[in-house]
N, C-alpha and C positions, 0 to 999 in steps of 0.2 A: 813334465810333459805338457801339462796345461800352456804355460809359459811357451813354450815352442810353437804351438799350433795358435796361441794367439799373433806371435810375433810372425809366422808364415801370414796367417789372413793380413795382417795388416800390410803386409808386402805384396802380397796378390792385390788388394783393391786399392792399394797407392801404386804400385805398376801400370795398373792396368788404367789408372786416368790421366797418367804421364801422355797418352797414346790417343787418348781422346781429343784431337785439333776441333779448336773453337769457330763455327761456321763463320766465315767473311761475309761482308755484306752483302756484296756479290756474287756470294752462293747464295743467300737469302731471296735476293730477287731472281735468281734462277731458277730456284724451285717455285717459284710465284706462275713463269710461264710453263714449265713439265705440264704434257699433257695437251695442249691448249690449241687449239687451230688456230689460222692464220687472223679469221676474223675475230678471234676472242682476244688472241695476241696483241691487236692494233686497238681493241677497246683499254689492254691494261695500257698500252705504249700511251695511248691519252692520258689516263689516269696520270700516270706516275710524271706526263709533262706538266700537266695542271697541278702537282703537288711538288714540283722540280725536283724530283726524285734526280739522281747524277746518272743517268741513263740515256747513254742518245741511240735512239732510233730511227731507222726510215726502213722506208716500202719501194723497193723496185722492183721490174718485171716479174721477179721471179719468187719473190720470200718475203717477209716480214726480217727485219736486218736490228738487232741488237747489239751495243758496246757498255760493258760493264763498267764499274770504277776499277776494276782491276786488269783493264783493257783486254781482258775475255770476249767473247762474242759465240753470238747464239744467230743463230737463223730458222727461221721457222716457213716452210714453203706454202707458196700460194697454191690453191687446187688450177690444175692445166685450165678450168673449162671457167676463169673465174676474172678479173684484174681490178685493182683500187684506184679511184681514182680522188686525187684530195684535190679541192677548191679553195682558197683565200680569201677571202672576202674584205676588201681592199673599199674602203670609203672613199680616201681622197687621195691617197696613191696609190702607185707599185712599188716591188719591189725597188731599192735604191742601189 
């Protein structure tokens, strides 16, 4: 009897990890934004450009605009009464 109820448990908690999917990294940074308004969101979108995290982001009219490595996308919206504006700060030229 011992023997049986050993060999069950060990099939219940080897089953049961078969089932367990290993977070991608691209879930990882997803759950970095969960939660986060728009202005807290465009402080991590710096961050992660400054450490070239593989994350491209922009800001138009409407959201905060995320593309994962697993070409996932997140959007996060701007408040109505609110808008971003980014500046360049261009020494000796522009754009090329």
């Amino acid at each position: 009897m011992r023997n049986v109820l050993l060999i069950s448990l060990l099939v219940l908690f080897t089953g049961t990890g078969m089932y367990c999917e290993k977070q991608s990294e691209s879930d990882l940074l997803r759950l970095k934004l969960k939660g986060l308004d728009a202005e807290k969101a465009i402080a991590v979108a710096n961050e992660w450009a400054k450490a070239q995290v593989s994350v491209v982001s922009f800001v138009d009219v409407k959201s905060v605009n995320f593309e994962f490595p697993d070409k996932s996308k997140l959007s996060i919206p701007l408040p109505s009464d609110r808008f971003y504006v980014a500046v360049a700060p261009y020494l000796n030229t522009t754009h090329t």
